[in-house]
ROFI-87502 format. One record per residue: z, y, x of N, C-alpha, C, O, CB in turn. Coordinates in steps of 0.001 Angstrom, whole numbers, plus 500000, padded with zeros to 6 digits. Glycine has a CB too. Layout:
ZYXZYXZYXZYXZYX...
***
This chain:
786167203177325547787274202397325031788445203312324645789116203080323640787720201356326070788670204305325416789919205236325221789605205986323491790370206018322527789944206655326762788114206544323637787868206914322465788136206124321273788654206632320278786787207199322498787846205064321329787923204148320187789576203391320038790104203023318988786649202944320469790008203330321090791693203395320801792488204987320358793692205138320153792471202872322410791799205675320316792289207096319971792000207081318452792668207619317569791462208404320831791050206471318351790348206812316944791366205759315952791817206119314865788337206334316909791597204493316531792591203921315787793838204228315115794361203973314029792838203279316321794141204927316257795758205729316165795665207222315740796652207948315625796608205783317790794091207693315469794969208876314795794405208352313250794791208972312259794503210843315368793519207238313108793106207180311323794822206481311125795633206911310305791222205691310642795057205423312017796482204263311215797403205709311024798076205688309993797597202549312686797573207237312035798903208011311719798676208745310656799546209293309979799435208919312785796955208794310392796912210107309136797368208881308132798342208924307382794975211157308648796541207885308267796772207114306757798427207083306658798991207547305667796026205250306693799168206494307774800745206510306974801341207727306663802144207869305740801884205868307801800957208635307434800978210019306908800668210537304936801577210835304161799724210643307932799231210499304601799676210212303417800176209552302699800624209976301634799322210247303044800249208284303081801063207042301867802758207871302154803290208031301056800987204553302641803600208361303241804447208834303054804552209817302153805200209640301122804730209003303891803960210926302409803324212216301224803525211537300256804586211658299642801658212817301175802823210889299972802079210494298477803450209822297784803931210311296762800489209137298609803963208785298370805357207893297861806781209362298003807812209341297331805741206054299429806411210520299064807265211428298661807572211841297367808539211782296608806996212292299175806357212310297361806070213077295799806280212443294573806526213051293531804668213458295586806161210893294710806147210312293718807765210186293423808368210501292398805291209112293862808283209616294672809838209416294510810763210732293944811601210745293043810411209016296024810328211729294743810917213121293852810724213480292440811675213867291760810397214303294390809312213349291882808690213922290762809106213088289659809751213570288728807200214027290886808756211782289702808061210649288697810008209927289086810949210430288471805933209412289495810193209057289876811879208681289728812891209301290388813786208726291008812198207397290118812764210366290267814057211725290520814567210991291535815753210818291254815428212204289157814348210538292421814952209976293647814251210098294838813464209257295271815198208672293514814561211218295398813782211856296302813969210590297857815106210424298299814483213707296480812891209902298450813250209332299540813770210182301214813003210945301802812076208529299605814893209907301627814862210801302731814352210076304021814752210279305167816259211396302939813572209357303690812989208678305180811532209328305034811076210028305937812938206626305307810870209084303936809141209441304117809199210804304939808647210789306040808154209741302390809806211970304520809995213302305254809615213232306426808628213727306971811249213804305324810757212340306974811001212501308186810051211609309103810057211625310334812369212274308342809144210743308203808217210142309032807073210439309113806364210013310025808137209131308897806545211415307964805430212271307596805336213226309094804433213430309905805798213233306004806643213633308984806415214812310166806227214156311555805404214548312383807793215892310302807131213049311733806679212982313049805250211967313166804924211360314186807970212428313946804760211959312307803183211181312836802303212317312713801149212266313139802468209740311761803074213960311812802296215031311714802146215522313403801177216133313851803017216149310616803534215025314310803677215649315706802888214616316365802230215197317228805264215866316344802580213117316384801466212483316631800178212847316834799576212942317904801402211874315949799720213087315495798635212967314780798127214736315629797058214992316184798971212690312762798863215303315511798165216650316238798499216600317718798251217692318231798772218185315610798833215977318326798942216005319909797750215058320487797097215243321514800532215397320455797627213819319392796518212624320087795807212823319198795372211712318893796812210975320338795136213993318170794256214376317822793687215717318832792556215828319306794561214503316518794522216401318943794082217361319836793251216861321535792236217440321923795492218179320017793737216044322117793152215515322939792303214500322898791898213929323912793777215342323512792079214299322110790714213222321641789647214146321361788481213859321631790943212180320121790010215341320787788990216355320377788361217295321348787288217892321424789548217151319432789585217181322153788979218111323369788651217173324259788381217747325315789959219227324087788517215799324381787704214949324982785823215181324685784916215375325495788324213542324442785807215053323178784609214952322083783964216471322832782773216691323050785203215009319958784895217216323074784065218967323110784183219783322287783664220895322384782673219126323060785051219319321081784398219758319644785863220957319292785929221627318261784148217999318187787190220990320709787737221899320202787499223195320373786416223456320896788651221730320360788256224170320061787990225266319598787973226245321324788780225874322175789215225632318261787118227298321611786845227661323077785948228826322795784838228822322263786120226427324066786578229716323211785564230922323650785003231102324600785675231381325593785914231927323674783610231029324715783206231363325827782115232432326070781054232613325474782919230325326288782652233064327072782352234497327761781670234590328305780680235286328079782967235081328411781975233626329736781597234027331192780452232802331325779409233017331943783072233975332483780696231639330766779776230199331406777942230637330562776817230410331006780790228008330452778352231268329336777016231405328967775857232569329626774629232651329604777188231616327588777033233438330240776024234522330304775794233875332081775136234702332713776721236524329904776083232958332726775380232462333905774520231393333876773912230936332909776188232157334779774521230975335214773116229948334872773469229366336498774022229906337456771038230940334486773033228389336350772962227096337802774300227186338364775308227201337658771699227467339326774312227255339811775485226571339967777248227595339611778447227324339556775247226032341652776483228644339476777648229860338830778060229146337803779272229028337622777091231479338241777200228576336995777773228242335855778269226794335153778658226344334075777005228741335199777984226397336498778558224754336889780035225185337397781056224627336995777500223755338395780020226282338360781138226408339022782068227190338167783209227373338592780906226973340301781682227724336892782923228742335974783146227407335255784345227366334978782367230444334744782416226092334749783311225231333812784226224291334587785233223729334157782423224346332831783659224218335890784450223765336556786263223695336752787200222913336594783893224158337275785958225162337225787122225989336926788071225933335896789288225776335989786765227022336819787080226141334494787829226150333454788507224346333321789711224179333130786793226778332145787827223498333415788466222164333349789310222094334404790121221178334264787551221019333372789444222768335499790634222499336338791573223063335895792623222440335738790596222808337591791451224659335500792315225119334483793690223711333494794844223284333503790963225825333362792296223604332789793196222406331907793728221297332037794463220676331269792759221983331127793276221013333202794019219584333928795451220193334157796494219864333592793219218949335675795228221302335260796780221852335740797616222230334814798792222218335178796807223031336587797376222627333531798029222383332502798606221003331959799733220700331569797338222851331769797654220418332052798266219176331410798742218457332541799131217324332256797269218278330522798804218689333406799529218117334399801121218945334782802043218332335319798473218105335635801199220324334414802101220362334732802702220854333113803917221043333164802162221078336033802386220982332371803229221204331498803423219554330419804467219077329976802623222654330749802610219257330338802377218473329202802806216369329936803277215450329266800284218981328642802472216349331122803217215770331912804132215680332289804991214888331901803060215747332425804238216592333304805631216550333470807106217279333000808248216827333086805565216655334445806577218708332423807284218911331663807912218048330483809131217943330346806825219702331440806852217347329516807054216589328160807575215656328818808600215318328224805860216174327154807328214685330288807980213579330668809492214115330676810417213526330117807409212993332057809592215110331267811297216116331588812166215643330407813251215061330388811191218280331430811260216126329320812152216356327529812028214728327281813013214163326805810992217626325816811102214123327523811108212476327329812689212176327597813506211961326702809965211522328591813014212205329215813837211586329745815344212287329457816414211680329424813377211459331081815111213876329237816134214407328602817018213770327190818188213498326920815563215568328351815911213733326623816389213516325041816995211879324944817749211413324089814836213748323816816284211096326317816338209364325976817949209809326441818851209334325751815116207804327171818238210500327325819215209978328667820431211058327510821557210591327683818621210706331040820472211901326787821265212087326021821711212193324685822364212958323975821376212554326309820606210254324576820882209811323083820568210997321925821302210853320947822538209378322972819961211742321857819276212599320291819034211681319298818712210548319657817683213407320427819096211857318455818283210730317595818288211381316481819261212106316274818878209207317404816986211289315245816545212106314364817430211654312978817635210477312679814923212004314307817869212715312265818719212503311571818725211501309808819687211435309042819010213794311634818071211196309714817450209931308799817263208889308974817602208057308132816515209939308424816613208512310203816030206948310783816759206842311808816785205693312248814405206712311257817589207860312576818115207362313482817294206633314532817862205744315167818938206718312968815962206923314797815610206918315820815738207903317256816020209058317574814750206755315423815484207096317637815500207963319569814881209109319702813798208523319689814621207137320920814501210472319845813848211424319391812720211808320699811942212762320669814915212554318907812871210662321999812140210950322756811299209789322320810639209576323337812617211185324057811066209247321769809875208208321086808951209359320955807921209613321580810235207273319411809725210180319727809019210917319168807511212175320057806308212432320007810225211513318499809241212663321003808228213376322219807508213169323267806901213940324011808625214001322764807667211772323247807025210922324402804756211005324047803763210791324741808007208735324096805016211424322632803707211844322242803051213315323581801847213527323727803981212458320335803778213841324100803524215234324918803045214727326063802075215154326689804811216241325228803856213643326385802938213092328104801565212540327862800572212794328543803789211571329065801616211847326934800494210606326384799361211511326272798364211524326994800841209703324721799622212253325301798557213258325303797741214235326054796547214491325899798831213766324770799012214991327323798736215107328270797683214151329301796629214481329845799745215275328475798455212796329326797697211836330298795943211768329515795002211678330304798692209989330321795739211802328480794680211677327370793220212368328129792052212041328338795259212646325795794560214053328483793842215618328604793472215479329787792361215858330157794722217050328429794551214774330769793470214775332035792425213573332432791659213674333390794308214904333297792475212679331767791266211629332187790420212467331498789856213108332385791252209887331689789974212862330355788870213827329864788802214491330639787618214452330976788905214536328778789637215602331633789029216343332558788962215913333442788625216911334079789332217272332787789014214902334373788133214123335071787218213362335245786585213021336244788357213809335349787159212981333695785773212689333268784575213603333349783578213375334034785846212393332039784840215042332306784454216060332358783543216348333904782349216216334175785638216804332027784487216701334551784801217448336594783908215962337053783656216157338242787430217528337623783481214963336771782835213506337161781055214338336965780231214642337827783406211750335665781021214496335287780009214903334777779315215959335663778417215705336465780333215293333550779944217406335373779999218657336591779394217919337856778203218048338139781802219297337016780102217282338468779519217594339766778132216364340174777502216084341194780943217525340953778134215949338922776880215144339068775450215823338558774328215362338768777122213826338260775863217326337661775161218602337769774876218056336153773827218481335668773748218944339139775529217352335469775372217126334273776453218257333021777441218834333476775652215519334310776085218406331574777110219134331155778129218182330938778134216952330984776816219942330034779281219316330609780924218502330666780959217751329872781605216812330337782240219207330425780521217429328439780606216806327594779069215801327324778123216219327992781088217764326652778788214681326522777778214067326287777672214553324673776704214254323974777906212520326703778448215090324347777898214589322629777692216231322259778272217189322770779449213504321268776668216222321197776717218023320903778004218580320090778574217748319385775290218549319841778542219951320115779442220152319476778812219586317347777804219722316654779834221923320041780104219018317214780197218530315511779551219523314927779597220658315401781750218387314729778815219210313739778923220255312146779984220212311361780528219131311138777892219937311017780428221330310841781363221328309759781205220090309064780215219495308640781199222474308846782536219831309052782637218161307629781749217369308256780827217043307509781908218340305571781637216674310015780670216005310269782010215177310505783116215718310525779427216404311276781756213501310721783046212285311018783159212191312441782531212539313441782725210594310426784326211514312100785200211572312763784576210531313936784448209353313602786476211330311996784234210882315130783197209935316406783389211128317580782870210994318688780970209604315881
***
């Protein structure tokens, strides 16, 4: 279910994402009247769109990871290095992307910022850093679920180039 509410919200942010683009360009080019709202809404569904894309992806498996140490072991060494590495990323997203981004959430609400066009609240905006965070660690407890049931971290194989969006 999380997947498929993820998938909603990042096709509805790319799509308003281009119709902003697109009505940018048009308003500048075609009636010399450049809009100053699309800008500013392009970008922040661009700060959306890559925070709850990024953690949807590294839910999928399919982001980007070097790995060194998990391939060249085998059994429980190598149950116990991804392990690791997903605890790794929880404690990240737990302490930076949580509670840190909650920090700047409550910072920015509690001293009124607001973005200079729409005049919105600018911790709306950053409130995308916890969410995403919260995203990063149910995947790695999902993940760390998988692991210790001696299964791999992920179910789906990594994507092909230009394969959709699932």
């Amino acid at each position: 279910m999380i997947d498929a509410v993820l998938r909603v919200i990042i096709v509805a942010g790319f799509s308003g994402m281009v119709v902003c683009v697109v009505w940018q360009v048009m308003s500048r080019y075609i009636l010399r009247a450049p809009s100053i709202y699309t800008d500013e809404i392009a970008r922040f569904l661009f700060i959306w769109m890559a925070l709850i894309g990024g953690a949807y992806t590294f839910g999928k498996g399919r982001h980007l990871a070097i790995e060194i140490l998990a391939p060249a072991l085998s059994g429980w060494r190598k149950q116990l290095a991804q392990l690791l590495v997903v605890a790794v990323i929880a404690f990240f997203a737990i302490a930076v992307m949580i509670n840190g981004g909650g920090a700047l959430v409550g910072r920015t609400l509690a001293n009124g910022q607001v973005s200079p066009a729409l005049q919105m609240p600018m911790g709306y905006i950053y409130i995308a850093i916890p969410v995403s965070g919260a995203v990063i660690l149910f995947y790695c407890l999902q993940m760390a679920i998988r692991l210790f049931a001696g299964k791999t971290p992920v179910e789906a194989p990594p994507a092909e180039a230009g394969g959709p969006l699932n």
